[in-house]
N, C-alpha and C positions, 0 to 999 in steps of 0.2 A: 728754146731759151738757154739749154747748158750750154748748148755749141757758140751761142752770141758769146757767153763768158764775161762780159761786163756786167749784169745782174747783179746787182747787190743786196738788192731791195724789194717788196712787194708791200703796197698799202690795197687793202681789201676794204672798199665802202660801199659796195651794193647794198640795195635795200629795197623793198616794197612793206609797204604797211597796208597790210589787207584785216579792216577792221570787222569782228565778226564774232558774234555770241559762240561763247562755247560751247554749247548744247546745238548750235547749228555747223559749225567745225569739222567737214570732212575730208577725206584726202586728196581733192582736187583744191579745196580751198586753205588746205593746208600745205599743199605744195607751192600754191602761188606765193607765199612767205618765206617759205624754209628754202626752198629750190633757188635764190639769186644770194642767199646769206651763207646759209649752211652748206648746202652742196656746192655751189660756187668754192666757198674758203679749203674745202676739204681737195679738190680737185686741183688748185692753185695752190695747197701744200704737196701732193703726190706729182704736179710737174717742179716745183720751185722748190725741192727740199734742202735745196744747198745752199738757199740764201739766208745770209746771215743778218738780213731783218726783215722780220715779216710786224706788218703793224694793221690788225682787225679793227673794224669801225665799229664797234659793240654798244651798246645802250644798257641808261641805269635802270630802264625796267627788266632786264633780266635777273635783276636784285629786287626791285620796288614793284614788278608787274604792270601790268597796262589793262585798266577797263576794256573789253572787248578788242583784246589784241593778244591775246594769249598763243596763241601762234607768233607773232613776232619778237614775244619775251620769251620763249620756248627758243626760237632762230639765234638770238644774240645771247642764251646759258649757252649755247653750244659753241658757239665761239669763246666765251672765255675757259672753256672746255678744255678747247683744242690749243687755247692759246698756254696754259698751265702742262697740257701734253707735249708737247713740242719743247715747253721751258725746262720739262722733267728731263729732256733726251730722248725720250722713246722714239722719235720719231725724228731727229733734226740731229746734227751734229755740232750746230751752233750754241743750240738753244738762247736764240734772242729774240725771241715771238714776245710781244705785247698787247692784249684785248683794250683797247680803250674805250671807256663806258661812257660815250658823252648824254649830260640831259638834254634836256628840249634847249635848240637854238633859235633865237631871233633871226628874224629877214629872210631867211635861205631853210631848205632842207624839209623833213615830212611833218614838224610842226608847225614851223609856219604854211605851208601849204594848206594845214588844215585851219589856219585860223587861231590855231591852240595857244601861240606866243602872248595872243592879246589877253588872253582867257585865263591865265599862271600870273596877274598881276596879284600884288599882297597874298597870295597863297606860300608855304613854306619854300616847293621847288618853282623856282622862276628861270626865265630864258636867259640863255647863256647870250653877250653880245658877240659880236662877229671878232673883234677885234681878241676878247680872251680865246677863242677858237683858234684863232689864227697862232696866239704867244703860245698856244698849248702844244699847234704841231710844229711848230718849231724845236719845242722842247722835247721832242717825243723822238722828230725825226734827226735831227743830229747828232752827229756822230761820237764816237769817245774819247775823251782825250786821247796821249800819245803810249802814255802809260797805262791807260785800264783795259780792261777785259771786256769786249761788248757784253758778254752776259752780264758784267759789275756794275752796266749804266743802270739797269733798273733791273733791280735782282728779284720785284715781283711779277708777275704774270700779269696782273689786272692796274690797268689806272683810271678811276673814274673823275671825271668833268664836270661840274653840273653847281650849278649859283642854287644853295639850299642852304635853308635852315635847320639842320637835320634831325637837333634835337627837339624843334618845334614837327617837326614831319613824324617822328617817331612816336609823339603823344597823340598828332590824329591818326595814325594808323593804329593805334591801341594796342601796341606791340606785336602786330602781325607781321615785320621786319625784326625779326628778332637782330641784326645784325649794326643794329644801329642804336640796340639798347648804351653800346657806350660813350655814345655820345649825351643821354642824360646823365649817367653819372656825374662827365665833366661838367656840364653845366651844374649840376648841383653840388658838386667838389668850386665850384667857380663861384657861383652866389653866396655859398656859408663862408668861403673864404675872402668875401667881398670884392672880387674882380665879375661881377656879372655884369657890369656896366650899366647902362641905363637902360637898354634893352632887357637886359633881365629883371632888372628892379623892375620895371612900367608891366612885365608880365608877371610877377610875383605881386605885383600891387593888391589887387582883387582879393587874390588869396588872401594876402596877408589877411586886408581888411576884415573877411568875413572871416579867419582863423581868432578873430578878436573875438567875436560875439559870443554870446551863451552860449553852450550848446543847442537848447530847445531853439533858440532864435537862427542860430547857424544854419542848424538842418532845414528848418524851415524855410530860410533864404535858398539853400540849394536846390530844395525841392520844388520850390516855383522855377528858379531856372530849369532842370528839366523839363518839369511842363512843360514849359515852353517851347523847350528843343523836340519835345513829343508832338505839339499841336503844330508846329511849324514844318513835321512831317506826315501832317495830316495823319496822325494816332491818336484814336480817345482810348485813354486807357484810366483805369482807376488806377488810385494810390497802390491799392494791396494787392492789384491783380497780374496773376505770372505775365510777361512781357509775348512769351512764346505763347498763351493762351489767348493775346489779345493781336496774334497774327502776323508777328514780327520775324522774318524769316532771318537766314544768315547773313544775306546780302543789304536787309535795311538794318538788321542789329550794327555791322560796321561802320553804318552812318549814322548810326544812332551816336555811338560809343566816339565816333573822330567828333561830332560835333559836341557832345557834352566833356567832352579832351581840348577843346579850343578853349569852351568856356571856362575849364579848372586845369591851370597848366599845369600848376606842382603837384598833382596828383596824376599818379601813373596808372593807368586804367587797362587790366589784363583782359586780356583775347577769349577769356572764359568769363566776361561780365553779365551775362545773362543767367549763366549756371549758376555764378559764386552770391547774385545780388540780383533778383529773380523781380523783385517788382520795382516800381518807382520809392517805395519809402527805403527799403533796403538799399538801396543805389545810393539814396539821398545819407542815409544815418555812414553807407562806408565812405564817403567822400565826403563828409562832415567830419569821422573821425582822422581821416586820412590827412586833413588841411589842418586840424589841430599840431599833427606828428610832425606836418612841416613846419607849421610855424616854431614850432617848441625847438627844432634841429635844427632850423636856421639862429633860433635863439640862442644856441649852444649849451640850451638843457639836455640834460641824459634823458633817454626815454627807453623805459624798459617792458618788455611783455606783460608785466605784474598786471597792469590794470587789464589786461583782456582775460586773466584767468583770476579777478578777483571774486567772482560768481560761481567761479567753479570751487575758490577755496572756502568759501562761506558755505556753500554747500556742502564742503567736507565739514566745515566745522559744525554744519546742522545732523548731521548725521551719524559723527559721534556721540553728540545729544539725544540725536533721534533715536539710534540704536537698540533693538528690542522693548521701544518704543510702543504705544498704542495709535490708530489710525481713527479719521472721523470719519463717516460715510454722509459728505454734506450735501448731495442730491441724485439720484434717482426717478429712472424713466424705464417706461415697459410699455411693449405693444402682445398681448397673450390672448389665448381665448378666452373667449366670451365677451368679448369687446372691452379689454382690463386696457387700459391707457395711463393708469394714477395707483401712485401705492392707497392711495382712498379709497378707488373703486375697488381694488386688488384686496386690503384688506374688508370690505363691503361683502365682497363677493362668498371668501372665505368664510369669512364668519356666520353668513347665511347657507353655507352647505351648499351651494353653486355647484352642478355638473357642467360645465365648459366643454364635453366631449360632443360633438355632431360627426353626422355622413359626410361622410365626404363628398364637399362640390360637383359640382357639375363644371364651374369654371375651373376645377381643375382636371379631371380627365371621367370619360366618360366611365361610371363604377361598372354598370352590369356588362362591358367587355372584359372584367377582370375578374368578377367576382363568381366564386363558388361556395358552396358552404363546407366542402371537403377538401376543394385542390387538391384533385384528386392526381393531376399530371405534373404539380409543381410550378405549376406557368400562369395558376390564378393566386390569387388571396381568398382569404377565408374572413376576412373584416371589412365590417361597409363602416369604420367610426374611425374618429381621430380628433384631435383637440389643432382646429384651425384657430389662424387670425384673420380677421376683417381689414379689406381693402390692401391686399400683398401686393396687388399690381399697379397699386398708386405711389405716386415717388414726386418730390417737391424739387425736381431739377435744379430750379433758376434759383432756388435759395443757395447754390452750393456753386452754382456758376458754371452747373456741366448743359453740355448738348444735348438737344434731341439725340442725334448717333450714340452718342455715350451711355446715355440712360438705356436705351433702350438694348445698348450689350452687357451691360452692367448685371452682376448677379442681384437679385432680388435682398440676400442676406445682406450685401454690401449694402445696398439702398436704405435698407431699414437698419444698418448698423449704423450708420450717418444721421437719420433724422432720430436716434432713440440716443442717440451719443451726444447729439444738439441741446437735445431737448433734456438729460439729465446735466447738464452746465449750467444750460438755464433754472432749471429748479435749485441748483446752488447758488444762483446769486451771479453766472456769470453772461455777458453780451457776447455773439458771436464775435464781433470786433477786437473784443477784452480781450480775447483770448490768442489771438495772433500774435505769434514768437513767446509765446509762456514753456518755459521748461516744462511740458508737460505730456507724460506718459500713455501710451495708450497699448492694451494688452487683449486680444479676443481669444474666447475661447469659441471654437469652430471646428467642426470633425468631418463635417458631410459638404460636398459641394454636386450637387445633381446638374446647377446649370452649366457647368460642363459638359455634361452625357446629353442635352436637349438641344446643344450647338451644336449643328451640322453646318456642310461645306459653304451651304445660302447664305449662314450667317458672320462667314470669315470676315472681316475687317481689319483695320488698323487698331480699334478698342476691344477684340476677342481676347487676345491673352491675358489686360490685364482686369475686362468686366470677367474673368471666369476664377482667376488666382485667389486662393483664399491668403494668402502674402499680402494681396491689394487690400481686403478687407481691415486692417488693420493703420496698412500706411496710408490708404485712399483718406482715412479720416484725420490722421497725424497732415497730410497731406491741406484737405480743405478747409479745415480751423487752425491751422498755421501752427502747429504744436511740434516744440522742436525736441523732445524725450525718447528717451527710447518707446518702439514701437514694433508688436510683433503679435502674430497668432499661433495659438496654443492649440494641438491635435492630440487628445489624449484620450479620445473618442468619451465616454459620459463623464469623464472628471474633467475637460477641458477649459470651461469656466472657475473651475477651483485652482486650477491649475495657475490660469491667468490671474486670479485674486492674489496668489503665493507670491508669483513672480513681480505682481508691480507692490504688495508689502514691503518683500524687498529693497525692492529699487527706492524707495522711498526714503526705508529707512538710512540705506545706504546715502541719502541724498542724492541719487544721480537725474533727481526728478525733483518739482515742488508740488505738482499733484500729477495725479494721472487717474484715468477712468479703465475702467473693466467692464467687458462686456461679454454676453453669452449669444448664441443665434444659433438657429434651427429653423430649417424649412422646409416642409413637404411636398417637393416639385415635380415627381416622380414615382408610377406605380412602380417599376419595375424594384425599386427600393424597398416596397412593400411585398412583392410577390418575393424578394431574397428572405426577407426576416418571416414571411410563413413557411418558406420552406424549412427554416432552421425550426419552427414551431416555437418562435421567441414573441409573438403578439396575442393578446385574452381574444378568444370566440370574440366577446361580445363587446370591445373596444373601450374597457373599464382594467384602471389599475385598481385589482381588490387588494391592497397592502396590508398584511398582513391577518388575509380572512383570509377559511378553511379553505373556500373555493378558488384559491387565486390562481391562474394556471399561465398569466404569463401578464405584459406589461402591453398599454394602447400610447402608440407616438403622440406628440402632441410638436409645434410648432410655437415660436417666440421669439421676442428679441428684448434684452432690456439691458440697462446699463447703471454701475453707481460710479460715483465721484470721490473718489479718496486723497487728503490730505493729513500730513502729521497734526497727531490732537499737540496742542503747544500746552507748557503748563499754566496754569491759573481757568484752565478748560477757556482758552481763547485761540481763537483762529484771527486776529485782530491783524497778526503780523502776514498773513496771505492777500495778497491782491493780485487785480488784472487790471492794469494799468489804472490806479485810482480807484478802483471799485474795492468796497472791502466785504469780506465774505461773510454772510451771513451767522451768528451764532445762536442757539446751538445746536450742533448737526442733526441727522436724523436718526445715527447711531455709531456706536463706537466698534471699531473691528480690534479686536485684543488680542489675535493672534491666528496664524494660519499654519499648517504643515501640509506636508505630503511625503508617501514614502510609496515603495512597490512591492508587488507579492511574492517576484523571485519565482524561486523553484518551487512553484505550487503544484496542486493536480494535475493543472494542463495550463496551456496558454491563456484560456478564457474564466476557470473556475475562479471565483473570490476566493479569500483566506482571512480567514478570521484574525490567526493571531496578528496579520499585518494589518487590518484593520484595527482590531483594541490597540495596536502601537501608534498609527497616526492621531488618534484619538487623545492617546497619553501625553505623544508632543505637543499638542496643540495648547491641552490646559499646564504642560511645563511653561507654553512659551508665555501664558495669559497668566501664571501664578497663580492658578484656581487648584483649589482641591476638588475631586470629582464629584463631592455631595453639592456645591458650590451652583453646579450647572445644570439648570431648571429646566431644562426641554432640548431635545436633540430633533433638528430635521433631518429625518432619518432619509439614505438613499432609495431604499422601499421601494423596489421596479415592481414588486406583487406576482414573486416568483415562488415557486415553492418552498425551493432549494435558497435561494439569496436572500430572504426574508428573514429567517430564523439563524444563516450562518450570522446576520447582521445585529439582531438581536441580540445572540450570544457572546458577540464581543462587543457591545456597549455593558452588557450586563458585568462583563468581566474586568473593564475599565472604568464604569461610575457605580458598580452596587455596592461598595464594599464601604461600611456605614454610612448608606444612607438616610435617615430621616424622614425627606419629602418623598414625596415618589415620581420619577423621572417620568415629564409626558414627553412620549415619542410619535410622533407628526410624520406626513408624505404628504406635498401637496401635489403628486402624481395623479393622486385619486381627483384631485379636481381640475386637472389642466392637463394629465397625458406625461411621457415621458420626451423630455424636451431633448434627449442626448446629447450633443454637446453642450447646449447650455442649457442643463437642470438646473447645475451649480447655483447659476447665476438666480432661477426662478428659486429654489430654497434660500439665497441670500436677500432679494427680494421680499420674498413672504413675511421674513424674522425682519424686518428691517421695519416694514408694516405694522406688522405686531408690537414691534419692540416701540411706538411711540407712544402707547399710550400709558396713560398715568399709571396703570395694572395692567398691563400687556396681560392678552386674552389667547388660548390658544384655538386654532380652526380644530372644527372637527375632521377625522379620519374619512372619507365616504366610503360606501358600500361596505362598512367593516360590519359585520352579525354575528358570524363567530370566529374567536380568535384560532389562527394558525396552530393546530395540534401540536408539533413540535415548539413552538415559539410558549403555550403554554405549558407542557411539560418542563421545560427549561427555565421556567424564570418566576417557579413558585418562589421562591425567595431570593425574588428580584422585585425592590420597589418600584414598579414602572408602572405607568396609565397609559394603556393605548385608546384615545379619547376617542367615544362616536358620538359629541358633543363638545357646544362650545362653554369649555372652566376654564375659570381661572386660573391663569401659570403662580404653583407655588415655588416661588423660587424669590428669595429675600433680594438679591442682586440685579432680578431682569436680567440674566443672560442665558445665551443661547446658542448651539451650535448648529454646524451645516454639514452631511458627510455626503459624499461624491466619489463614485467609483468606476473605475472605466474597465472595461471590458477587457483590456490588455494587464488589468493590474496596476494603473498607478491610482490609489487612494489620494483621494485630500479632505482635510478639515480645515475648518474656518469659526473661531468664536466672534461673537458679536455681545454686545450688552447695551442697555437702552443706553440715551442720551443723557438720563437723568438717572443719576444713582440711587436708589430707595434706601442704601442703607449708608448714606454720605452724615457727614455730620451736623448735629442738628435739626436734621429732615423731622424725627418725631416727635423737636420740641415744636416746630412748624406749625406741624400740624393740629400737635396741642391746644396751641394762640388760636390758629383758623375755629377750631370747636369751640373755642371760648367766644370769638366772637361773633360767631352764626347762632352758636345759643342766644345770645343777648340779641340780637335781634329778632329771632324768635319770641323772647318775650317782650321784646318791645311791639313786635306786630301784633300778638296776642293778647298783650294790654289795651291796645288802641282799639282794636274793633269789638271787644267786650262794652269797653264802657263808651266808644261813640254811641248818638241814639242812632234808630234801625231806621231805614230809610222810609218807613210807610209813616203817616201821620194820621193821628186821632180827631186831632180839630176838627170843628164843620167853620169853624169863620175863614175868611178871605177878606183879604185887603185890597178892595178895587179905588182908584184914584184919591187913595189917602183916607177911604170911609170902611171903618170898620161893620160888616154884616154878618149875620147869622141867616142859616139855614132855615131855621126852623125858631118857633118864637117862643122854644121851651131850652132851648141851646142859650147857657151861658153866655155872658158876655166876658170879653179881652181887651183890654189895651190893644189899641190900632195897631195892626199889622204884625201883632204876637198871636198862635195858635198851640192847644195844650199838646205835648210831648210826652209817649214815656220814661219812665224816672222822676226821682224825686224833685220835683221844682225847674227842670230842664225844659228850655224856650227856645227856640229857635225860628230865625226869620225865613219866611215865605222863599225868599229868591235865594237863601243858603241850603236848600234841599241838593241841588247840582253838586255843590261843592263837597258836601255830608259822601254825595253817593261815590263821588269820586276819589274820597281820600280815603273810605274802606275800600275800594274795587282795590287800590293801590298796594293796601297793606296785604290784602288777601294774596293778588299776586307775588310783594314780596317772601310772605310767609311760603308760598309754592316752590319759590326760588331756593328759600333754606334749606327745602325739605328737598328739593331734588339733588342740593349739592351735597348734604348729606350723602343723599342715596349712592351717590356717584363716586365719592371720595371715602366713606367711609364704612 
């Protein structure tokens, strides 16, 4: 070809279209593509390098791609490659190389061979005709004027061809072309400037129209179109449910998102629509907001970010309000031993001295492979007892919309963290429904995860990492009740759950939440967890917390899961202003949380030993934050693991923190002794207990169990200390109803938590109340006890009877009566035959109202 030396020119249009899934795409079917395009143009530039025009037959899917041609868009990027190489110099000394990018042409070539020309009618890229083909390589191929520079005819590299709508192609591609994003700007620079023509108006129409409607009505038009673009691809998917959950992969998300981009033009629909806008409502509400923004900027209103962060400012301004604030606890859920499901049966249980401690299962692992009474090699236990819960391995999947698979690698704590997390929303007052997209918090306190150490290689899957994460525990439920607040789990091994109480107080106060729930969970999955804490000689022989008796020589595990619901107390003691979508919350709570601390031991004895004085200090924060003076606070539930050594350090710093004028005398509680030491979420079972307790009209404290004789040290120490370590159920003297929670974890971080009933006993008013109330159960007292004195007694004396209107005697020495009158006792007192009924039944009445006074007495006063 150099020797010819007439060469001026070379146009390269080989082509094969060998169509072909990518996942089937190997290098014999990928040479049949690249090998006439690529290697062809490459081989006729290294013999033709000195022609001063080379002109590539390139295609605009090496921009736009090709359904199952991914080899042929791969063939023609390479040419405009090589055609940008060559313009550079590197390779030419011309550099007059040009890639022309033609679309699909009519009549001629591999689109119409395939039929495809017919197929691109009313779509945005349609068939080029013969004749623009033709005016194009005219224009491509002629020469430069006499004065320019051939590089100067076309000074870029690439020119693409192609009869397209671009900026309607670039809305169903849902921005997967990012290179063609400027061409909507123009159009939307062209519509507000009213050069859209008719074509733009007739596609702004829709929009406009539904940009008019109400919001609620808006969305809800939108959301039916959807639907419809869902059913139309054969998807049932609910409203609320993730899109990716209901089996939508990458490749139908794209035509999901191009067809619901036809239906809503002026809305520009990102490539991350599934991530950013995860179900059909969500979809529905941003593309409801989205045709508002357009209509209002076509309008040539200002539109400013304010209203999307006006929830977030309201909530700064609730939490300046809120600010060291008080918290409500408006419901509460627990699954514990002894079959505890209700703070009813919970406090039930208590109050009757319940031991909640058994053997350990069978359905959990076989005991006499593990057990010895001495361990004596370290590799058994020395305990057959432990405080389980009933039905661990039951789990209500489909309420929550997970799989069999799922469930079934799911850790057991998660499962029961979810249905106790449910089920305390619901005892506030809320629907699972309601509560989808509520600012709302979720906090776990959780130390231990075994089913991790029970998962072997059998059980690898796709849901192992996150059925095993205690991270998941926390978001899995932020997760399945649709709660958008901060969410997180708390490892602070036995303070965990106090921890978590701290942190979502907090956040509350702070506003960065409008409720959020805390939770505590412990599970006993594992002996070898058991066979660690005997080695340490950290569990009782006899699987009994003795807290605070002589005998106490160490703590028995105990398992649980439970949960409360916390929102800011509002003033006027109203929660009026909380809802879930429409639903309004229930008043009033089940108790007030008045203030939480936590602080750490530092440089104490060692790693693990408690510290007193850091304990009397969390203590002391706690009634700063709640504005209690120490005599103030009527009952502490104490941490009490029923150790020798931590019983009496714990003792000594409440003594040192509440005795100093006290009064009453402080009762100190564990409810260890009746359900085991829960470790990570004790917390949680002490906040529980006092929450139970704390509703009743004179909150009653549980008894201590197996308490006989008090701790030698703990009595030396607190002779002049007003305290009652109760082994009986009294009642709490404490004018206020309040009560605290202490939690201590094994690394040293302490926490406290006060709580006080729902109803304040020493609010205003309250004892003139109850004043009235006395007044007027008295008066009904004597009004019952006037009535059935002087009623007559229901037996009668008469011998006559009134049979069909004829008065008879018995006997022919018996008296006579006026018809159907018989004598009565009392003076002159007569009463008719058929009012004996009535007689009996309006003393039965009084009698039992009189019962009723006298029990309400008994009860109230």
């Amino acid at each position: 070809m150099q020797a010819i030396g007439k060469v001026r020119g070379i146009i390269h249009s080989a082509g094969v279209l060998d169509r072909c899934p990518l996942a089937e795409l190997d290098d014999k079917r990928l040479e049949v593509t690249v090998g006439p395009k690529a290697r062809g143009a490459w081989n006729l530039h290294k013999a033709a390098w000195f022609c001063s025009i080379v002109r590539l037959f390139s295609s605009v899917s090496s921009t736009l791609g090709l359904s199952g041609g991914a080899a042929y868009a791969a063939a023609n990027a390479y040419l405009d490659g090589l055609a940008l190489w060559r313009k550079a110099g590197s390779g030419s000394t011309q550099g007059a190389s040009l890639s022309l990018k033609f679309g699909p042409v009519a009549e001629v070539g591999i689109t119409a061979a395939a039929g495809g020309d017919t197929q691109l009618e009313g779509m945005a890229l349609q068939a080029l005709p013969l004749s623009q083909v033709a005016s194009a390589l005219r224009l491509v191929l002629a020469p430069p004027g006499p004065k320019a520079q051939l590089s100067q005819q076309f000074p870029v590299a690439e020119l693409t061809f192609a009869r397209a709508d671009w900026a309607r192609y670039a809305r169903d591609a849902g921005g997967l072309v990012p290179q063609l994003g400027g061409f909507l700007l123009e159009e939307e620079a062209a519509v507000a400037g009213g050069k859209g023509g008719k074509g733009a108006s007739a596609a702004a129409g829709p929009d406009a129209l539904l940009a008019q409607l109400p919001a609620e009505e808006r969305e809800s038009k939108v959301l039916e179109s959807i639907r419809s673009v869902a059913q139309g691809m054969g998807l049932e998917i609910q409203d609320e449910t993730p899109l990716m959950e209901a089996g939508i992969d990458s490749l139908s998300a794209v035509e999901f998102r191009s067809k619901i981009s036809s239906d809503f033009r002026s809305v520009r629909l990102p490539s991350t629509l599934m991530f950013d806008h995860p179900t059909l409502k969500a979809l529905a509400g941003h593309i409801s907001s989205e045709l508002a923004a357009s209509a209002a900027k076509l309008a040539g209103v200002e539109t400013t970010s304010a209203p999307r962060f006006a929830a977030t400012e309201a909530r700064s301004k609730t939490a300046q309000h809120a600010a060291g604030g008080k918290l409500a606890v408006l419901g509460a859920a627990c699954n514990l031993p002894g079959g505890v499901r209700q703070l009813q049966t919970l406090s039930r249980a208590l109050s009757m001295g319940a031991d909640c401690i058994t053997e350990v299962p069978f359905s959990r692992w076989d005991m006499d492979t593990y057990y010895h009474p001495e361990a004596p090699t370290g590799l058994e236990m020395y305990v057959r007892h432990a405080g389980f819960t009933e039905g661990a391995e039951l789990f209500d999947a489909s309420m929550f919309s997970i799989s069999k698979a799922e469930a079934d690698a799911m850790d057991p704590q998660q499962r029961h963290l979810l249905e106790t997390a449910l089920s305390a929303f619901v005892d506030g007052g809320f629907a699972k429904t309601g509560l989808m997209g509520l600012v709302g918090g979720v906090f776990v306190g959780q130390d231990k995860c075994d089913w991790n150490r029970m998962l072997s290689a059998a059980h690898a899957g796709p849901f192992a990492a996150t059925g095993g994460s205690s991270s998941i525990s926390s978001n899995r439920i932020s997760y399945s009740l649709g709660l958008k607040g901060p969410s997180a789990t708390m490892d602070t091994a036995c303070s965990s759950s106090l921890v978590a109480a701290d942190t979502a107080a907090a956040t509350l106060r702070r506003g960065r939440c409008d409720l959020a729930v805390i939770l505590g969970v412990n599970m006993l999955l594992l002996p070898q967890t058991f066979v660690a804490c005997c080695q340490a000689r950290m569990l009782a022989a006899d699987g009994r917390c003795r807290t605070f008796d002589f005998s106490a020589s160490g703590y028995a595990r105990g398992e649980g899961c439970g949960a409360q619901v916390l929102v800011p107390l509002r003033e006027k003691k109203a929660l009026s202003g909380l809802s879930a979508q429409g639903q309004q919350v229930p008043v009033p709570p089940l108790a007030r949380m008045l203030a939480t601390a936590l602080n750490q031991d530092g440089r104490s004895a060692n790693l693990t030993s408690p510290n007193g004085p850091s304990q009397q200090a969390v203590v002391l924060m706690a009634l700063a934050e709640a504005r209690l003076a120490p005599e103030e606070l009527g009952q502490v539930e104490a941490h009490g693991t029923g150790t020798e050594l931590g019983d009496p350090i714990e003792v000594g710093a409440l003594q040192k923190a509440l005795g100093d004028g006290r009064q009453q005398p402080l009762l100190i509680t564990a409810v260890k002794s009746n359900i085991g030491h829960l470790e990570g979420g004790a917390g949680m079972a002490g906040l529980l207990k006092l929450t139970a307790q704390l509703q009743r009209s004179h909150p009653t404290a549980a008894p201590n169990l197996h308490l006989h004789q008090l701790n030698t040290h703990i009595f030396e120490d607190t002779l002049d200390f007003a305290a009652r370590f109760i082994s009986e159920s009294t009642r709490a003297a404490s004018q206020t109803a309040t009560a605290s929670v202490s939690s201590f974890g094994f690394g040293g971080t302490n926490g406290h938590v006060v709580l006080q009933a729902p109803r304040d006993a020493a609010e205003p008013w309250f004892g003139l109340r109850c004043f009235f109330m006395l007044i007027v159960v008295g008066l009904l007292l004597l009004v019952c006890l006037s009535v059935i004195l002087f009623l007559p007694p229901k037996r009668f004396q008469g011998a006559g009877c009134r049979e069909n209107g004829v008065s008879r005697a018995r006997s022919s020495s018996a008296p006579s009566f006026s018809a159907g009158r018989l004598p009565l006792h009392g003076p002159g007192l007569a009463v008719p035959r058929h009012g004996q009924a009535t007689l009996f039944c309006l003393r039965l009445f009084f009698k039992l109202l009189l019962f009723c006074c006298y029990l309400f007495l008994l009860i109230h006063f």
